[in-house]
ChimeraX commands (.cxc) that place a marker at each C-alpha (Angstrom):
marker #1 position 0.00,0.00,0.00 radius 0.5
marker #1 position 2.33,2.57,0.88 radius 0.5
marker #1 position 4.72,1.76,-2.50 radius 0.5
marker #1 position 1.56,2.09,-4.56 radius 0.5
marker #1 position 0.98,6.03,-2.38 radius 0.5
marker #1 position 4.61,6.66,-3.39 radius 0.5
marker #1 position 3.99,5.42,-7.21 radius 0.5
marker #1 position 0.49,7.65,-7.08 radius 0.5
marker #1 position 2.61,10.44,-5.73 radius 0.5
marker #1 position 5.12,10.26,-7.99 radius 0.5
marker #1 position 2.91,10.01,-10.88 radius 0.5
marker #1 position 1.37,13.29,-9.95 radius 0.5
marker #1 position 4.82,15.06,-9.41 radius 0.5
marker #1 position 5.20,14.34,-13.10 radius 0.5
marker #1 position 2.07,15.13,-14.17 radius 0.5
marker #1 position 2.67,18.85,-13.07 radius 0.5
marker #1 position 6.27,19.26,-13.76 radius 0.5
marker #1 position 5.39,18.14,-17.17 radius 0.5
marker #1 position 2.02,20.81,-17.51 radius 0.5
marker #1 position 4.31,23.32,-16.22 radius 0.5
marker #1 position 7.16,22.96,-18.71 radius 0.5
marker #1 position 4.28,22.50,-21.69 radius 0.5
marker #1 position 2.39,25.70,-20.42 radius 0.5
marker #1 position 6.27,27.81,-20.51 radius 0.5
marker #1 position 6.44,26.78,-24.00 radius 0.5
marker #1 position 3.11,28.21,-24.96 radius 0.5
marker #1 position 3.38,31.54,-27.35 radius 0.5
marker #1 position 1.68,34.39,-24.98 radius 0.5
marker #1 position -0.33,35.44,-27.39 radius 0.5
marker #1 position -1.82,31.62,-27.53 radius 0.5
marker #1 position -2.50,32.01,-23.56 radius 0.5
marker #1 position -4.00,35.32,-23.91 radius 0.5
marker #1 position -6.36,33.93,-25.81 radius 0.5
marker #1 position -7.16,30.86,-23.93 radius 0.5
marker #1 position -7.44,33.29,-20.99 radius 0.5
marker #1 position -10.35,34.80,-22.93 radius 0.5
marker #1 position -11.98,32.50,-24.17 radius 0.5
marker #1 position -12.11,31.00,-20.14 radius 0.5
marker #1 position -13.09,34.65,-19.34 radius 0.5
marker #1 position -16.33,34.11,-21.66 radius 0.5
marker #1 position -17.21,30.53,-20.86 radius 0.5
marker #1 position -17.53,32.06,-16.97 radius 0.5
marker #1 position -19.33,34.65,-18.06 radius 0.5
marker #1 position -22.15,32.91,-19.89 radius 0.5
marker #1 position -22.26,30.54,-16.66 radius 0.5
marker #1 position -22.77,32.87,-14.80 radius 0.5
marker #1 position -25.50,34.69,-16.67 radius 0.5
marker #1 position -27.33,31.44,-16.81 radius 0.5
marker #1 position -27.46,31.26,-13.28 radius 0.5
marker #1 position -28.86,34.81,-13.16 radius 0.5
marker #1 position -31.30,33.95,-15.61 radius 0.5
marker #1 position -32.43,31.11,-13.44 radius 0.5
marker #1 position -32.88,32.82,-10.74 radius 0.5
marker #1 position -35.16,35.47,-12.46 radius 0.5
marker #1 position -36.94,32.64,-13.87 radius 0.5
marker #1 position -37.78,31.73,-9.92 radius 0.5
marker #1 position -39.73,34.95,-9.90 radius 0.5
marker #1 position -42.75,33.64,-11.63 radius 0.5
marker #1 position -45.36,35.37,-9.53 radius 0.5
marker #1 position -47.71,38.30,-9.84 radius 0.5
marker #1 position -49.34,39.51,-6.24 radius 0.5
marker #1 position -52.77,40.52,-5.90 radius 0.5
marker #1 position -53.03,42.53,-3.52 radius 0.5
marker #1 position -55.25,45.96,-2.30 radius 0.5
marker #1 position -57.38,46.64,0.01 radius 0.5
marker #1 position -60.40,45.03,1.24 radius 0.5
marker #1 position -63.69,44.57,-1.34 radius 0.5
marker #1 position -61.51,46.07,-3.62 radius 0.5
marker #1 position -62.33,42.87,-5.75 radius 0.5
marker #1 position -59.42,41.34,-5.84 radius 0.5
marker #1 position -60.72,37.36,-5.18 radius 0.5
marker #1 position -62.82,37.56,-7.87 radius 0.5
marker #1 position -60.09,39.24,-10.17 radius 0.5
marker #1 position -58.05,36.07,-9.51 radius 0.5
marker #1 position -61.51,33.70,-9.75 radius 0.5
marker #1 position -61.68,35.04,-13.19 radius 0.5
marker #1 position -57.75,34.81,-14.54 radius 0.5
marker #1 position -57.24,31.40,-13.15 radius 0.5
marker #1 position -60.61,29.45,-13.16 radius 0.5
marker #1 position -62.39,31.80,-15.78 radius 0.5
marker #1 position -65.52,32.31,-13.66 radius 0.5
marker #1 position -67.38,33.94,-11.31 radius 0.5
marker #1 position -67.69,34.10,-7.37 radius 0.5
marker #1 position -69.09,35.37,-4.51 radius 0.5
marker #1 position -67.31,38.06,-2.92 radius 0.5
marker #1 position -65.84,37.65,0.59 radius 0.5
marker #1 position -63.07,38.88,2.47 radius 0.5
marker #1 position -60.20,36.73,2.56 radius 0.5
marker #1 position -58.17,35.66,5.78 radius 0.5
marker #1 position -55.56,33.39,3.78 radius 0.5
marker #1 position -54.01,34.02,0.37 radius 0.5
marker #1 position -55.22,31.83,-2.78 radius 0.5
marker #1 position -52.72,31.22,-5.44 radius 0.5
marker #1 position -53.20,28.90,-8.75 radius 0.5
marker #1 position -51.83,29.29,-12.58 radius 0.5
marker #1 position -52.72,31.59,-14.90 radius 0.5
marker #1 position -52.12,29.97,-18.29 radius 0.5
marker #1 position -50.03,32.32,-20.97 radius 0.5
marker #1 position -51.93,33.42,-23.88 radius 0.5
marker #1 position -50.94,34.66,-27.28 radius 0.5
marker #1 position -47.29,34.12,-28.59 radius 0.5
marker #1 position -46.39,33.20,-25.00 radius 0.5
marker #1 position -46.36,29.82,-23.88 radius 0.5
marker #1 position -45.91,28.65,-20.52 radius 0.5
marker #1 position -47.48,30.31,-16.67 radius 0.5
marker #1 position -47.21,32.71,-13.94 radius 0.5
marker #1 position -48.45,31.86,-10.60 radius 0.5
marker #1 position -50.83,34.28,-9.05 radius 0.5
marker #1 position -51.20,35.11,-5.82 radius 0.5
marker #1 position -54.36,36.95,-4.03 radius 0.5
marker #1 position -52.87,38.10,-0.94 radius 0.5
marker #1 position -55.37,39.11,1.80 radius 0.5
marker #1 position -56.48,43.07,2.15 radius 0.5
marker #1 position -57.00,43.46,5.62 radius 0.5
marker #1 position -55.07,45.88,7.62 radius 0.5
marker #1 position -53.75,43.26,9.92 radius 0.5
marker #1 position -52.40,40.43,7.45 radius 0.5
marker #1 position -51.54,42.26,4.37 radius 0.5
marker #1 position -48.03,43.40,5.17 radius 0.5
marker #1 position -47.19,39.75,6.27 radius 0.5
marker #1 position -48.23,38.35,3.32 radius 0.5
marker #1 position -46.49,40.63,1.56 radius 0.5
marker #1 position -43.19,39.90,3.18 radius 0.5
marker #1 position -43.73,36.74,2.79 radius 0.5
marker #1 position -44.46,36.43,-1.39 radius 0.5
marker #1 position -42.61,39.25,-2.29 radius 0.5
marker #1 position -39.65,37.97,-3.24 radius 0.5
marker #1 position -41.08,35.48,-5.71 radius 0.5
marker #1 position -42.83,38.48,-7.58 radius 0.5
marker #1 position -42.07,38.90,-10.82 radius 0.5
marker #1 position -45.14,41.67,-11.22 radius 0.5
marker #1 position -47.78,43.32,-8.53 radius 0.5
marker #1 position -51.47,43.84,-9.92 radius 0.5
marker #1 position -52.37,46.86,-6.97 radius 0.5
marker #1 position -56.38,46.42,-7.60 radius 0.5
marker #1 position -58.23,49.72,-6.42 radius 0.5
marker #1 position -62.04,49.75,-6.17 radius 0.5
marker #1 position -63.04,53.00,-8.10 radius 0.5
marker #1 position -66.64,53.22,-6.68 radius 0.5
marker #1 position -64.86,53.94,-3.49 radius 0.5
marker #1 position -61.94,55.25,-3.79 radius 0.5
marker #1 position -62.56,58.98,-2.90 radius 0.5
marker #1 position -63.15,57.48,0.67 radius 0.5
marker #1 position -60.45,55.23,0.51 radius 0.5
marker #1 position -57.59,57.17,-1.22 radius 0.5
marker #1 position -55.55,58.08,2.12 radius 0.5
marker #1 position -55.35,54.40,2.84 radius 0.5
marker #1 position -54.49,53.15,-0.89 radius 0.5
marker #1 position -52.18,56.11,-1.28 radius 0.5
marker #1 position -49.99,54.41,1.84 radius 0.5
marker #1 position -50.22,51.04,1.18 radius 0.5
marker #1 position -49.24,51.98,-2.58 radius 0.5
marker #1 position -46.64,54.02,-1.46 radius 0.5
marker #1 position -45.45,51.54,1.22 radius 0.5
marker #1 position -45.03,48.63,-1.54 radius 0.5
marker #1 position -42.99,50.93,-3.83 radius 0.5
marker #1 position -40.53,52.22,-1.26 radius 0.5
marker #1 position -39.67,48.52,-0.67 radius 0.5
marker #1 position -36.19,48.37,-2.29 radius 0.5
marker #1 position -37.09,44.86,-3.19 radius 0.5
marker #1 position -39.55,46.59,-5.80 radius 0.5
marker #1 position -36.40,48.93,-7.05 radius 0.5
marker #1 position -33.72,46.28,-6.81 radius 0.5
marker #1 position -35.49,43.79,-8.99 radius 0.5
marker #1 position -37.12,46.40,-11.24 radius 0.5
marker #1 position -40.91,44.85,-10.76 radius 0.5
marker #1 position -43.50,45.68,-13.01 radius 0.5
marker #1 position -47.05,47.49,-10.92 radius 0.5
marker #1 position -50.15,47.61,-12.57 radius 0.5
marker #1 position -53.04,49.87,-10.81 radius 0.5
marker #1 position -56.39,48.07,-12.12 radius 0.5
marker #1 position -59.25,50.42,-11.09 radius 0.5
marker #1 position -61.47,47.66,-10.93 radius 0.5
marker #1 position -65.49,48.21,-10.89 radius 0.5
marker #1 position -65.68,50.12,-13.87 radius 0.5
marker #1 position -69.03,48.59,-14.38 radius 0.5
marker #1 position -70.61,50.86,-11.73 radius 0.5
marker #1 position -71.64,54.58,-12.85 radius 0.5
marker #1 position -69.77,56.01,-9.75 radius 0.5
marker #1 position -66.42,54.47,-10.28 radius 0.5
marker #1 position -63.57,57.15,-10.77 radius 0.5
marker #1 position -61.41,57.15,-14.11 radius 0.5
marker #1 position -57.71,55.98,-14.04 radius 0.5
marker #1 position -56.54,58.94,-15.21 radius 0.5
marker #1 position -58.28,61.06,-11.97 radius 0.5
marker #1 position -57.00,58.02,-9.54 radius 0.5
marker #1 position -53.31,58.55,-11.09 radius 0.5
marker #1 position -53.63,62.09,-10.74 radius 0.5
marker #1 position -54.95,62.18,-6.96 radius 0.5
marker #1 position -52.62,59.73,-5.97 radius 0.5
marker #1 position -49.90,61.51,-6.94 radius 0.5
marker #1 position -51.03,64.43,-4.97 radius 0.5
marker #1 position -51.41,62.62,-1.74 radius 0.5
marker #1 position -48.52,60.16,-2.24 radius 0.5
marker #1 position -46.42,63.74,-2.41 radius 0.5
marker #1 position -47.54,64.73,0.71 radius 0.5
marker #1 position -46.89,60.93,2.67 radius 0.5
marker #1 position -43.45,61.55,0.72 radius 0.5
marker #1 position -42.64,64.74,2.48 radius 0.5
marker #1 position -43.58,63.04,6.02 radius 0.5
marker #1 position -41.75,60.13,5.45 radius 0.5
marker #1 position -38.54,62.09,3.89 radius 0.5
marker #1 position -38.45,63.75,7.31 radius 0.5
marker #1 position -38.12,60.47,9.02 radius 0.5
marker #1 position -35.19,58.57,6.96 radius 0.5
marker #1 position -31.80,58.91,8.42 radius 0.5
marker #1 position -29.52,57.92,5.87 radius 0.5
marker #1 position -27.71,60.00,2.95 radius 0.5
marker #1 position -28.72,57.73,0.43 radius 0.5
marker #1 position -32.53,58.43,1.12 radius 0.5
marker #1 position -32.95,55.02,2.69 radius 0.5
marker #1 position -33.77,53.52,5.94 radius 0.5
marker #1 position -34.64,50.17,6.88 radius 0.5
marker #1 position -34.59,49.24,3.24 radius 0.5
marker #1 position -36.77,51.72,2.31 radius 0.5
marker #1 position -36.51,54.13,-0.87 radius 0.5
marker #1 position -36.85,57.36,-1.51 radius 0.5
marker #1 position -39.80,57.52,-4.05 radius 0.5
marker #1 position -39.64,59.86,-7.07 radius 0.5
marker #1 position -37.64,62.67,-8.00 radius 0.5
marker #1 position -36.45,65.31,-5.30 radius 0.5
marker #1 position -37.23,68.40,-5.65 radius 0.5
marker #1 position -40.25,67.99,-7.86 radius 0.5
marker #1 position -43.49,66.67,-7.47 radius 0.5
marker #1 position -43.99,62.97,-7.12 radius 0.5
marker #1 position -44.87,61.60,-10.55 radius 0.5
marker #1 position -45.12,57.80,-10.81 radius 0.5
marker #1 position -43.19,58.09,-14.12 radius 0.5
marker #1 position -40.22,59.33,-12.09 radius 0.5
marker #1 position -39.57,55.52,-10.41 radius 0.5
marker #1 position -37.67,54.27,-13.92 radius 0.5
marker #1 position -36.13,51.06,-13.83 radius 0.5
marker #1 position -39.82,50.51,-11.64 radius 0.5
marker #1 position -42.90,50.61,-14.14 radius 0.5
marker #1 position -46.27,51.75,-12.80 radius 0.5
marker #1 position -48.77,51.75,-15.37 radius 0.5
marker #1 position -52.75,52.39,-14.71 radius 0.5
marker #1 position -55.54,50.28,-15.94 radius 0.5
marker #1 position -59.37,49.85,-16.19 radius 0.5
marker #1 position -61.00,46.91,-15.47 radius 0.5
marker #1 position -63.96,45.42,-14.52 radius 0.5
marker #1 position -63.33,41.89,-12.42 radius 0.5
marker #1 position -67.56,41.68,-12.76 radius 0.5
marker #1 position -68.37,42.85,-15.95 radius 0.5
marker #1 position -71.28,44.41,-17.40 radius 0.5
marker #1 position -73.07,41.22,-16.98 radius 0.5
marker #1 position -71.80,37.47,-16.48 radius 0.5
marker #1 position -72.22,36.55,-20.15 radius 0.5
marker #1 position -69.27,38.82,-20.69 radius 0.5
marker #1 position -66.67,36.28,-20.79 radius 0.5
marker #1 position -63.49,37.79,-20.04 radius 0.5
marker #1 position -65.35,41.23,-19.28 radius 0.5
marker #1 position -63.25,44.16,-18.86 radius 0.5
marker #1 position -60.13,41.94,-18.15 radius 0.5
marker #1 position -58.23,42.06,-21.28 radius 0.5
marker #1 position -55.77,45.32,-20.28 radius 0.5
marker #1 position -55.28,43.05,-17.64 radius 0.5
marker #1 position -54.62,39.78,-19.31 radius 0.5
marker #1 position -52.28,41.68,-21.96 radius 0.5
marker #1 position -50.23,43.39,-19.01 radius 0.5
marker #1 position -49.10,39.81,-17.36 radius 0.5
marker #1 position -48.16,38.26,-20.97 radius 0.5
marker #1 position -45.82,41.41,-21.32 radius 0.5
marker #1 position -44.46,41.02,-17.93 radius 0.5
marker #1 position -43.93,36.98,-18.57 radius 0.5
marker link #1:1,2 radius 0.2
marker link #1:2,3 radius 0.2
marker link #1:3,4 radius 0.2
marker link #1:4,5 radius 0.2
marker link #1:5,6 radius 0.2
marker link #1:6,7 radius 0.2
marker link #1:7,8 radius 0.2
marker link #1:8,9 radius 0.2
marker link #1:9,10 radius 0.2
marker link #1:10,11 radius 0.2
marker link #1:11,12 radius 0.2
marker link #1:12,13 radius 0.2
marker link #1:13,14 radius 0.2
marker link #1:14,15 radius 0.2
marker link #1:15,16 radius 0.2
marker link #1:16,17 radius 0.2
marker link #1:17,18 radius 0.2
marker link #1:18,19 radius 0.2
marker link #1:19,20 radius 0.2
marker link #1:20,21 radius 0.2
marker link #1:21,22 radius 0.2
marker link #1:22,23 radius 0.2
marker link #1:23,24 radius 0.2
marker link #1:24,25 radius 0.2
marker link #1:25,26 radius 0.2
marker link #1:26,27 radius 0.2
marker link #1:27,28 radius 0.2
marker link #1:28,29 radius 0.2
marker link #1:29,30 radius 0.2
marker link #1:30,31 radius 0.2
marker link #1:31,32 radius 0.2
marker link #1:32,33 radius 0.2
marker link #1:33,34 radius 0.2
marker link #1:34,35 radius 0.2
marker link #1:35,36 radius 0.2
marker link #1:36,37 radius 0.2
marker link #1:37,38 radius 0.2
marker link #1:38,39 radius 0.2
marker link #1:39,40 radius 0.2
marker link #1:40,41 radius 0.2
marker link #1:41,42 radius 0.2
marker link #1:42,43 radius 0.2
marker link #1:43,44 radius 0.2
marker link #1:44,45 radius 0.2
marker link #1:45,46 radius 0.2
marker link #1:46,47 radius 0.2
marker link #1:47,48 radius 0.2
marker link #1:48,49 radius 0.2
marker link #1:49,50 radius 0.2
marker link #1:50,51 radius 0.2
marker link #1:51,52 radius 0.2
marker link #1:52,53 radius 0.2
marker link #1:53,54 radius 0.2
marker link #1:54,55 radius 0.2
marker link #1:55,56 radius 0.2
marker link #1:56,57 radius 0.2
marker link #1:57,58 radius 0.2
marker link #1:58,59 radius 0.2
marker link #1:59,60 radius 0.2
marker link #1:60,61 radius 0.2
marker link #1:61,62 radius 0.2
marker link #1:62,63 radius 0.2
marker link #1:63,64 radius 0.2
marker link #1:64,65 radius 0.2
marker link #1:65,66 radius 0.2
marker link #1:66,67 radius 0.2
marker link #1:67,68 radius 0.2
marker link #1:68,69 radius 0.2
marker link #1:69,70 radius 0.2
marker link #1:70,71 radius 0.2
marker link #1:71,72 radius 0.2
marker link #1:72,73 radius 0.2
marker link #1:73,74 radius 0.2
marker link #1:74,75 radius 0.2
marker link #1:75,76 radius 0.2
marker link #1:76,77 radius 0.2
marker link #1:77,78 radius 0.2
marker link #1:78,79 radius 0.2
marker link #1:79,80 radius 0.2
marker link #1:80,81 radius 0.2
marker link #1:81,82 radius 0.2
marker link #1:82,83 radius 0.2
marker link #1:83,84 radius 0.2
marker link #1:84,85 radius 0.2
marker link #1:85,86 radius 0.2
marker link #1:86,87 radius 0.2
marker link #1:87,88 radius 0.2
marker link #1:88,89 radius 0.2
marker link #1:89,90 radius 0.2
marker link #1:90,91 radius 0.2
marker link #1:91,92 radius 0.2
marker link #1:92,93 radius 0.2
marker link #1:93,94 radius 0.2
marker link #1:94,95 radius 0.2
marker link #1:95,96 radius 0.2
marker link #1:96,97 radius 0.2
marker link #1:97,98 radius 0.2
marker link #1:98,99 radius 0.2
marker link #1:99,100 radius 0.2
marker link #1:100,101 radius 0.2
marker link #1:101,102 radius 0.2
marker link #1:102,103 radius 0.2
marker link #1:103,104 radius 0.2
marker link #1:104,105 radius 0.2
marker link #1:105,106 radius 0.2
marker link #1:106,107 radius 0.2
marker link #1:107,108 radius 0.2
marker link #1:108,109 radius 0.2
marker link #1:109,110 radius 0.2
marker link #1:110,111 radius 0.2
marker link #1:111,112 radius 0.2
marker link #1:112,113 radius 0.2
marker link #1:113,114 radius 0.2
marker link #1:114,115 radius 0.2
marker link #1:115,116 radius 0.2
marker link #1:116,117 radius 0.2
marker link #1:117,118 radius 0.2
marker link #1:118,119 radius 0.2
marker link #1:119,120 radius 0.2
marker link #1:120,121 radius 0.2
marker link #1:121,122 radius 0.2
marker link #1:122,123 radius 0.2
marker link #1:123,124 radius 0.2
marker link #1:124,125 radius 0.2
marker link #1:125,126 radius 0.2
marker link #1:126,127 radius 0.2
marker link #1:127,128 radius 0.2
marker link #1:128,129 radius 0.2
marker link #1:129,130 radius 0.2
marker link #1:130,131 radius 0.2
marker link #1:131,132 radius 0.2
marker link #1:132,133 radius 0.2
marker link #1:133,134 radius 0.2
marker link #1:134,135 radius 0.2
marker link #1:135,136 radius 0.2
marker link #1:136,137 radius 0.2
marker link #1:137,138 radius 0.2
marker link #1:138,139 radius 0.2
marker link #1:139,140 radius 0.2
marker link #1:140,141 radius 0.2
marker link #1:141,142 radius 0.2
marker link #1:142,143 radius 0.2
marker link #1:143,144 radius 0.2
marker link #1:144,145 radius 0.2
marker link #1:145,146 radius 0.2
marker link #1:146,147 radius 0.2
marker link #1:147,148 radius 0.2
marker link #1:148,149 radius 0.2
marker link #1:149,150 radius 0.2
marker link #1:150,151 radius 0.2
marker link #1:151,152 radius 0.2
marker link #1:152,153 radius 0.2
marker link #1:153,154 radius 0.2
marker link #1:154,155 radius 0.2
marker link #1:155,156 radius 0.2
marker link #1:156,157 radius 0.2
marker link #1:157,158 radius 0.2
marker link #1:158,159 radius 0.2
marker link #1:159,160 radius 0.2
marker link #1:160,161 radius 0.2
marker link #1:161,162 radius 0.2
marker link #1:162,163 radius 0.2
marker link #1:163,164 radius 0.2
marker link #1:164,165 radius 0.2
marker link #1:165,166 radius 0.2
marker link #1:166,167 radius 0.2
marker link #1:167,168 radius 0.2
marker link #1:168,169 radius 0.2
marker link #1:169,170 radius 0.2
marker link #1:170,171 radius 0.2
marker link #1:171,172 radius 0.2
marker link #1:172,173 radius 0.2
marker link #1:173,174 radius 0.2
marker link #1:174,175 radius 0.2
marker link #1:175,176 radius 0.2
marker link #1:176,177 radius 0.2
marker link #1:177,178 radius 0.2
marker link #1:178,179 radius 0.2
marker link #1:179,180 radius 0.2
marker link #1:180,181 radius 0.2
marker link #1:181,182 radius 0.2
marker link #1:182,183 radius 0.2
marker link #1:183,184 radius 0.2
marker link #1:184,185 radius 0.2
marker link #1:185,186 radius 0.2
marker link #1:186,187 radius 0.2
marker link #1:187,188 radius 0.2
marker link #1:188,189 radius 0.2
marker link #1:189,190 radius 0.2
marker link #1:190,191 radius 0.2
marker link #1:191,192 radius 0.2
marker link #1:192,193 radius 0.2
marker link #1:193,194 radius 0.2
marker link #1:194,195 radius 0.2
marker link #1:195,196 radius 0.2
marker link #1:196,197 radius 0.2
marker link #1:197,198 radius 0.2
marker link #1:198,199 radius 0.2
marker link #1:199,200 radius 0.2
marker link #1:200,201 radius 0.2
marker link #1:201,202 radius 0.2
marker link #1:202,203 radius 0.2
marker link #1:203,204 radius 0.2
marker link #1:204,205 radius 0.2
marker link #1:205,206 radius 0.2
marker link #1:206,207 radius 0.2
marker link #1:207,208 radius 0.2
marker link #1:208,209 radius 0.2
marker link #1:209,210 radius 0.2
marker link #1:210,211 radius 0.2
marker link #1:211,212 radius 0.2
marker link #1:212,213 radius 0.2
marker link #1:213,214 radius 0.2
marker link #1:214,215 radius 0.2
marker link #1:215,216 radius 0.2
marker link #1:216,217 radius 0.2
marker link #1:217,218 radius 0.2
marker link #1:218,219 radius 0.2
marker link #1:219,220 radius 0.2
marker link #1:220,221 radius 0.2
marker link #1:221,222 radius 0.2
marker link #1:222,223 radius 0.2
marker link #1:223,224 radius 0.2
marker link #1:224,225 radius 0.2
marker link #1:225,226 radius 0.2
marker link #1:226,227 radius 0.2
marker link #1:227,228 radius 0.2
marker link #1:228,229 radius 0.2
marker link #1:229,230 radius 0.2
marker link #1:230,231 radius 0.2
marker link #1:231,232 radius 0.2
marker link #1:232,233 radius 0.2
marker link #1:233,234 radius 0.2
marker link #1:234,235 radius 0.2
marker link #1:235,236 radius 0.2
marker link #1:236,237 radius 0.2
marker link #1:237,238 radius 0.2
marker link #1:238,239 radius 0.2
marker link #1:239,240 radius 0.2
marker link #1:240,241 radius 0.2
marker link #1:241,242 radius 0.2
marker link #1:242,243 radius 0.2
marker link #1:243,244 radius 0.2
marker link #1:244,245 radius 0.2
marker link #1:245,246 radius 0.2
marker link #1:246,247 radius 0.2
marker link #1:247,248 radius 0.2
marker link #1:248,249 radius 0.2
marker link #1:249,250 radius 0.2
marker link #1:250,251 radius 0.2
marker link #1:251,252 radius 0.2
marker link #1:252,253 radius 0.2
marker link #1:253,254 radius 0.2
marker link #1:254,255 radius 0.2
marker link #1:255,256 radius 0.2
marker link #1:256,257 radius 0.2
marker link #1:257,258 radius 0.2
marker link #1:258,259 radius 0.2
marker link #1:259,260 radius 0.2
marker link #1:260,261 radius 0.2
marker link #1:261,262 radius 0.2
marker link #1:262,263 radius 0.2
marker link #1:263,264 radius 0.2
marker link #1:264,265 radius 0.2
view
């Protein structure tokens, strides 16, 4: 045994005293380029395994505030059908199948409204999201817009939203009803009121960088808060209607919707 260690050892001592004398030989210009070429090799590895993990992100949260329809928004884009509406205590997640020149799914996730739960569901899903559907109820949302405007700005001052450049979509949901506000007038009062929670909450972050506790500054400073000022972060504004007109719709008022998570696959 310890003739045949001496015979492996040797073996090996020859093995690199001959690599090292072949690799001396080599022209420089021959292991500049094998450099390279090793360079690129480890740089498409390693861009795979980024690409992987982005392809783990296969989730779009619903989530809002209470009634603001969001179980029957994900009733509709997963099962294709109506429900009765009820407040949720637990999240409900199934597959929404791709449509168009897309193949494949998304996962979505209706993530309960309630004051209590909402921002422990969110910290728990959010870092499988690879969009956020923010569904507002426009009948309501006159009453409601000090609430959504926190919980809207909240989400988007989560650097997790910044840091993997997520894609929001605002559905004002409930179009169907004659009282329901326009996107265009919910974007624009918003704006108005997330300025405001903007200036109160600049006041409170301690560090240079405008963060604190992995929160973001939101917007541009100086100016008024415009969501178009939270580039790589895309907040777009839809309207929908999870209900439609009537339930022979089909698909109702869904299709902004439907198009928006086939971009964002």
């Amino acid at each position: 045994m310890e003739d045949r260690r001496r015979v492996e050892n040797f073996d090996m001592e020859r093995t690199i005293h001959f690599l090292k004398q072949e690799l001396s030989k080599q022209d420089p210009m021959v292991l500049g380029v094998g450099v390279a070429v090793a360079v690129v090799i480890l740089t498409i590895v390693f861009l795979f395994i980024l690409a992987r993990r982005k392809n783990k992100r296969n989730s779009v949260l619903l989530v809002g505030l209470c009634d603001a329809g969001k179980t029957l928004l994900f009733s509709r884009l997963v099962h294709n059908k109506y429900i009765n509406s009820y407040t949720s205590i637990k999240e409900n997640s199934g597959i929404y199948q791709l449509t168009g020149r897309k193949k494949g799914a998304l996962v979505v996730i209706d993530v309960p409204g309630n004051d209590r739960q909402r921002m422990q569901f969110w910290d728990r899903f959010k870092n499988q999201a690879r969009g956020i559907i923010f569904v507002v109820d426009s009948a309501s949302f006159q009453s409601e817009l000090k609430e959504v405007a926190e919980f809207v700005y909240t989400l988007l001052s989560d650097h997790i939203i910044s840091q993997h450049k997520l894609s929001v979509l605002i559905a004002c949901n409930k179009q169907d009803m004659a009282v329901a506000k326009s996107s265009k007038i919910i974007q624009e009062r918003l704006e108005k009121e997330m300025n405001t929670l903007r200036v109160s909450r600049a006041a409170t972050l301690g560090s240079t960088d405008g963060s604190s506790g992995g929160e973001v500054f939101l917007g541009a400073r100086g100016k008024e808060f415009k969501f178009s000022q939270l580039s790589p972060v895309t907040v777009e504004f839809a309207e929908c209607s999870a209900k439609g007109t009537s339930d022979e719709d089909g698909q109702g008022e869904l299709n902004i919707v439907e198009e928006w998570m086939n971009r964002i696959a």
